[in-house]
N, C-alpha and C positions, 0 to 999 in steps of 0.2 A: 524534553517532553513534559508537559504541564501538569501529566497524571502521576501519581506518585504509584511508589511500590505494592502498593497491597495492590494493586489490578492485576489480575493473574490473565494474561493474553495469551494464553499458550493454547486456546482454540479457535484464536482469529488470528487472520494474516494482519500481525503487526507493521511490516513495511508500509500496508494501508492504510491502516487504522491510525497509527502517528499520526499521518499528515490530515488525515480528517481533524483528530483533536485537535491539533496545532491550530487550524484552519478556524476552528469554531470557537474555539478558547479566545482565539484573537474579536472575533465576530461577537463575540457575550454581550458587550452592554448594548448591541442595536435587536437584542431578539427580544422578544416577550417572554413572558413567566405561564409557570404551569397552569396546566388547565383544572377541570375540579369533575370532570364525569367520573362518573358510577360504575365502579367495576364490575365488569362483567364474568363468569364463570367461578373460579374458585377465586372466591373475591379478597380475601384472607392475604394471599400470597400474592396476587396482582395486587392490594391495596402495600402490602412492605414493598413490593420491588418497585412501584413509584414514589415511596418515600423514601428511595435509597438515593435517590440525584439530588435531594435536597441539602445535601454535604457536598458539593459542588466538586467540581473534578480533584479539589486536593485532596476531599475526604471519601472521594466514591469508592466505595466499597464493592467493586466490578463479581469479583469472588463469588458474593450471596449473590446479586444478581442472576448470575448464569446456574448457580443451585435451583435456582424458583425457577428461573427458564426453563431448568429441567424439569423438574415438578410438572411443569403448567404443559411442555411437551407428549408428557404421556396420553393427553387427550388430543393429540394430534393438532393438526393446524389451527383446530378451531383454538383449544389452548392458548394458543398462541395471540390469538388475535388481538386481546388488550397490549400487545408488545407492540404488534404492528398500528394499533389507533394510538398509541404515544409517540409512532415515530411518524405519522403522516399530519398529527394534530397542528394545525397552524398556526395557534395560540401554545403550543407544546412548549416544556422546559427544555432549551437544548443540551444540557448535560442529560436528559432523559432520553433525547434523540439518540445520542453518543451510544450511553447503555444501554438502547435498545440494538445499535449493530454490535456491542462485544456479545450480545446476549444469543442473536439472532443467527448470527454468520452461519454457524455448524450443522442449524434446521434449515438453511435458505433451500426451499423445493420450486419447483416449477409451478405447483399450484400456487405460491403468493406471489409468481410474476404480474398478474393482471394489478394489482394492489400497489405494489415497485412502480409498474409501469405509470399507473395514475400517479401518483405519486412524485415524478421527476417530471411531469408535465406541464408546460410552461404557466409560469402565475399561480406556481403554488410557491409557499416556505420557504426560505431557500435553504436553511439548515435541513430542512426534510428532503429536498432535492437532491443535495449531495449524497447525504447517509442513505437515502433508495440508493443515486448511483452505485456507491461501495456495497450495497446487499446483490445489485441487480448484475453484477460483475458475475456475480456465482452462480446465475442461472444460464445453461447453454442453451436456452430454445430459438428456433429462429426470430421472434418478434425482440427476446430480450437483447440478443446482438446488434442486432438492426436499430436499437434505439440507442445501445453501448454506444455504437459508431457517431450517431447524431448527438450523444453529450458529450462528447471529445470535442466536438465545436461547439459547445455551448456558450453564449455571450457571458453568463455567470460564471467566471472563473471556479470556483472553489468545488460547482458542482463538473468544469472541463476538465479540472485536473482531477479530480475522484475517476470519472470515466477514463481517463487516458491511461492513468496507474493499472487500473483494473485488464486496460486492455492487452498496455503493454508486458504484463505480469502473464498473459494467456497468447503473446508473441505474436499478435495481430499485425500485420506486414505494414499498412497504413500506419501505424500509430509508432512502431519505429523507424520508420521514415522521419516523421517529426520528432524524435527524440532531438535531436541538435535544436529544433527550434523550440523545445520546450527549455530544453536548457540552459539557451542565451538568452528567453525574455529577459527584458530587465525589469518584469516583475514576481520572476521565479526566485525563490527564498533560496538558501542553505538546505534550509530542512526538505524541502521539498524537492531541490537534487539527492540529497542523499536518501530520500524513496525512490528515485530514477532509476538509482544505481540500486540500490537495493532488490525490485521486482523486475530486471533487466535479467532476463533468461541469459546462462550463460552460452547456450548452443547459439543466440543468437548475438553476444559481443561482438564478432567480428566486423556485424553492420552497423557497430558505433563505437569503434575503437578508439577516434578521436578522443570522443565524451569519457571512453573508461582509463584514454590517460589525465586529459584534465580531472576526475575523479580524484584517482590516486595520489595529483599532486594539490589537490585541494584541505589545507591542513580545517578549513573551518567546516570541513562534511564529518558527519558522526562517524566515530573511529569503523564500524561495521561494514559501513559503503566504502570504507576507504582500504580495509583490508581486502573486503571482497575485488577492490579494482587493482590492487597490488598482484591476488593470485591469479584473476582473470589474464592480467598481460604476463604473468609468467608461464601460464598455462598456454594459451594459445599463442603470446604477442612472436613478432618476429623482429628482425634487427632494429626494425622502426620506432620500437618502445624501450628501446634499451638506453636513448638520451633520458624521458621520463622516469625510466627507474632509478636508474644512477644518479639523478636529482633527488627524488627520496631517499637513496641509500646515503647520499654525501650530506644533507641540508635538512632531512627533515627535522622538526623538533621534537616528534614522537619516536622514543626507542623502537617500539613493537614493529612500527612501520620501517623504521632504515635499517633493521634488522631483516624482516621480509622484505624487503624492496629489493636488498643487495643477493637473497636467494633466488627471487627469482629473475636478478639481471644474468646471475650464472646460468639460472636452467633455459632462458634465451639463447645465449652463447652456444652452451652445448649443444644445444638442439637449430642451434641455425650454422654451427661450424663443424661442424659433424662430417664427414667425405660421404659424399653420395654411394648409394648401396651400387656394385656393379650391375649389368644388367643379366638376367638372367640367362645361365649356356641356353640352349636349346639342345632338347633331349636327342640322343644322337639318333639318326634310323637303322 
């Protein structure tokens, strides 16, 4: 991840937020540089929290950021609004775009879906496209879904997989149906399977058990997604996952992993070699 440790993400869904950066980090030298309007409301604090992206995501100080977020919160959405004109501004700094969704995620309401909505509307930005996508995941109104579902097919990549993360993180039936197909593109990254697996509901593994063994044996996904696919198949897998474990538990190169790997090929076993419960007497009359 391209951002360094001082970004305190601990009230945005990181699984998502990764792969935006990733995304847009890579994308830097095709975007334009900041803009220069006139802060609006407590202008003081909106004037530091857009001087804060100009230390580019190695130095971005994400932390102050989300402090002045809060600040500027208290006056409710309007507050806010100079966050949301940096992240919809066309000529926007994209590391500004970024820190407006670590800033933004925790206040996303239903009233700045209309705003989102414009926002990922074809022919705009595309750094602003995505990062609406990633805001507009957190609004459940009917217009905001309905449009969720249409940037899952977005010809823009960066802003199709923002939507699809979002959706598959909220266990939308369509969008893990296409999990295997987002998988095997063969212009799907590392990092961007290991957000697959990462916002991949575990009540719903079993309708890609496939992907959450390839997962587990995948040594170059972030050790996180790969833990998470280790206790997933220990947890629900059945005899079927127990070639895939024992490959991790015998070969892999990560202690942490052939360590859990080989526990949970035992709690498979157990649990699939167990004698079935008898069936119940019937109470006598």
């Amino acid at each position: 991840m391209p951002v360094c440790s001082r970004i305190d993400l601990r009230t945005v869904n990181c699984a998502l937020l990764g792969c935006l950066i990733a995304a847009i980090a890579l994308a830097l030298p095709a975007c334009g540089g900041g803009g220069n309007a006139t802060p609006t409301g407590n202008d003081a604090l909106v004037q530091e929290w857009k001087e804060l992206s100009k230390a580019g995501f190695q130095g971005l100080n994400a932390r102050r950021g989300q402090e002045i977020t809060a600040e500027l919160a208290k006056s409710g959405t309007a507050g806010l609004s100079p966050i949301l004109d940096a992240l919809g501004d066309p000529q926007g700094d994209p590391v500004a775009k970024v820190l407006a969704v670590m800033c933004l995620t925790q206040y996303i309401s239903p009233d700045m879906a209309p705003r989102l909505l414009e926002m990922t509307r074809e022919g705009q930005e595309t750094t602003s496209r995505a990062c609406a996508a990633h805001l507009l995941g957190f609004v459940q109104t009917p217009e905001a879904k309905q449009r969720m579902k249409e940037l899952a097919l977005d010809k823009e990549r960066r802003v199709m997989m923002e939507a699809s993360l979002a959706l598959l993180m909220n266990g939308d039936p369509d969008t893990l149906k296409r999990v295997p197909e987002l998988w095997n593109d063969k212009e799907t990254t590392e990092r961007e399977r290991t957000q697959l697996i990462n916002v991949l509901p575990e009540a719903h593994a079993r309708e890609c058990l496939d992907i959450v063994k390839a997962a587990a044996q995948n040594a170059d996904l972030e050790m996180p997604a790969r833990i998470k696919a280790v206790t997933i198949l220990g947890r629900i897998g059945d005899a079927s996952v127990l070639d895939a474990l024992n490959a991790c538990a015998e070969k892999d190169p990560f202690p942490e992993i052939k360590s859990l790997a080989a526990n949970a090929a035992e709690a498979v076993k157990a649990r699939t070699q167990a004698p079935a419960a008898p069936p119940a007497t019937p109470p006598s009359s």
